[in-house]
C-alpha positions as CSV (number, residue, x, y, z in Angstrom):
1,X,1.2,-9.7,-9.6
2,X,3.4,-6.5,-9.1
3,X,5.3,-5.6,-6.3
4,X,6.6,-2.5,-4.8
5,X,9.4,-1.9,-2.2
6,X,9.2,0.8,0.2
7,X,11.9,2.0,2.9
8,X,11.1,3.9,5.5
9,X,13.1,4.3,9.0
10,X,11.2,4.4,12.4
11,X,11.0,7.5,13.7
12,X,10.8,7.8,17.9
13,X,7.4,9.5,17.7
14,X,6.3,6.1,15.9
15,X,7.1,4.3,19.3
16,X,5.6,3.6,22.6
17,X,7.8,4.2,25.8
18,X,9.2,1.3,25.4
19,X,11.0,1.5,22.1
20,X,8.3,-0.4,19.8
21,X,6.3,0.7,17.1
22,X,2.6,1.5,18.3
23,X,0.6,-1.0,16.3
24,X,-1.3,1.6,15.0
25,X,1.2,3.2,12.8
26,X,1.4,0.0,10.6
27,X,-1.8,1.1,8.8
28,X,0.1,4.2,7.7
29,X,3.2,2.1,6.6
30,X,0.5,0.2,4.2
31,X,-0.5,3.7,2.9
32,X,2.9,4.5,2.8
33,X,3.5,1.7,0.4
34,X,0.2,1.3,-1.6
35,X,0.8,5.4,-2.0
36,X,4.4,4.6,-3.3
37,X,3.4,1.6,-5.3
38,X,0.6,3.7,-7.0
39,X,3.4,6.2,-8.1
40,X,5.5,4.0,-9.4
41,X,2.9,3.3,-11.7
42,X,3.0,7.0,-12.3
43,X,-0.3,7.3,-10.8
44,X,-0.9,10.1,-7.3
45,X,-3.4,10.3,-5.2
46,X,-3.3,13.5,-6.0
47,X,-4.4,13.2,-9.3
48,X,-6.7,10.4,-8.9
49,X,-9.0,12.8,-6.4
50,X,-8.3,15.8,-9.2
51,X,-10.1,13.6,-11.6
52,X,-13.0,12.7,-9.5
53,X,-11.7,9.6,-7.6
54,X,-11.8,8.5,-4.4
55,X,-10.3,5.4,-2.6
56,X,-11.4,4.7,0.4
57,X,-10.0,1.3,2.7
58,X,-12.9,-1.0,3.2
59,X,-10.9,-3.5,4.8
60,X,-7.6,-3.9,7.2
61,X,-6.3,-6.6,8.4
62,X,-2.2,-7.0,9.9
63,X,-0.5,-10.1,11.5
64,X,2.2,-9.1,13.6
65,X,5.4,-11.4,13.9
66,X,7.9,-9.0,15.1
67,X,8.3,-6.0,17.1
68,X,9.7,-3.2,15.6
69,X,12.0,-1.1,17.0
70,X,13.3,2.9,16.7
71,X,15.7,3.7,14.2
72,X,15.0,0.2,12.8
73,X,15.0,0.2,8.6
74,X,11.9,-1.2,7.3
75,X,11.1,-2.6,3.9
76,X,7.2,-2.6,3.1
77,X,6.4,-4.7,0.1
78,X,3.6,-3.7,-1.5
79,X,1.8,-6.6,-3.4
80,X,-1.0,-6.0,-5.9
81,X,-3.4,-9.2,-5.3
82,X,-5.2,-9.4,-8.8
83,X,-6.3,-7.2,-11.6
84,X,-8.2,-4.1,-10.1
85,X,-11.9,-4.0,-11.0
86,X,-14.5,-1.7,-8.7
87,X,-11.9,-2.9,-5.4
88,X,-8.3,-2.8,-5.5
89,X,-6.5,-5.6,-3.1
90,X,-3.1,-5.0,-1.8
91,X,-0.8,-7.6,0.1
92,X,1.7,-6.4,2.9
93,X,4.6,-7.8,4.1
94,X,7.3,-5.8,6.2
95,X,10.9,-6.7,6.7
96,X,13.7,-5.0,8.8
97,X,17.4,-4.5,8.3
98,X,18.0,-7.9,9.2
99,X,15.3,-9.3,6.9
100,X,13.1,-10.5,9.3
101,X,9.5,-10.3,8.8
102,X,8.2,-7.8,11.1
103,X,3.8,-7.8,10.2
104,X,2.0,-8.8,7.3
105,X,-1.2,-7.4,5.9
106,X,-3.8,-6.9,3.7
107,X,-6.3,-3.6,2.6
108,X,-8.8,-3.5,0.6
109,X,-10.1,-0.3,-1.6
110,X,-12.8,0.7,-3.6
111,X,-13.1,3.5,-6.4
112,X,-15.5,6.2,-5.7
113,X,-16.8,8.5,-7.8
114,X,-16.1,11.7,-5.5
115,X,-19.1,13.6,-6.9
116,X,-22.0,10.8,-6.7
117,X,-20.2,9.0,-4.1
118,X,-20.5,5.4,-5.6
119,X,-18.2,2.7,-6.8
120,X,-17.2,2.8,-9.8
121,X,-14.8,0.9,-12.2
122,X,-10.9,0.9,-11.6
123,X,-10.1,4.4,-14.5
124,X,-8.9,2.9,-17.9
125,X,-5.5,4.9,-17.0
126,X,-4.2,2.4,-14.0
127,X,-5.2,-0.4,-16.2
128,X,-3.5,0.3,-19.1
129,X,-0.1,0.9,-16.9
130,X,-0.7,-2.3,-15.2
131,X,-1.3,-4.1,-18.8
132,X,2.2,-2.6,-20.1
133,X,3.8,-3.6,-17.5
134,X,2.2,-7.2,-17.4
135,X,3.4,-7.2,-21.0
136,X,7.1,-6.3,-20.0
137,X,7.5,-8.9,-17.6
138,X,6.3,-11.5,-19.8
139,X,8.4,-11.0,-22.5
């Protein structure tokens, strides 16, 4: 389905004392590029919690293959797994500079209505941008 591509650069406070990202910064690079993917879709999370949504991870899973290192340049591509419904599904994969695959992942999400606090359906205005752009790349 649609992909995004995110770079970010490792930043020493992301490492441990011996130069490697701490494993638990990769659940921030998935935000990092499920958060850039949504806006690219010209969708914030932002505005999504202004109009009453919330969207919570119910599930996170990552594979690491790699180490990476400080100052290395990441790529995180940001793969939407199928059309959204009440969950969203997002697919991870993260690269360096040298195009090696560093981790893989997977998160899962659900919309919430922020006032009742129950799932609710994916809003009519992500699916409609996800339905132009379906139409765009099939033409």
């Amino acid at each position: 389905m649609q992909k995004h591509y995110t770079s970010i650069r490792v930043r020493y406070a992301e490492t441990d004392q011996m130069g490697v990202v701490y494993h638990g910064n990769y659940a921030q690079f998935f935000e990092i590029g499920r958060t850039e993917w949504l806006r690219s879709l010209g969708v914030t999370y932002k505005y999504m919690e202004k109009t009453g949504i919330m969207l919570p991870v119910i599930s996170l899973s990552c594979n690491f293959k790699k180490s990476a290192l400080y100052d290395d340049e990441l790529t995180i591509t940001t793969i939407l797994k199928k059309t959204p419904s009440v969950k969203i599904e997002f697919d991870y994969e993260i690269t360096n500079q040298n195009n090696e695959l560093i981790s893989t992942g997977n998160t899962v999400l659900a919309f919430i209505n922020k006032k009742t606090k129950k799932p609710m359906r994916c809003p009519d205005y992500i699916l409609d941008k996800l339905a132009i752009l379906n139409s765009q790349s099939n033409k």
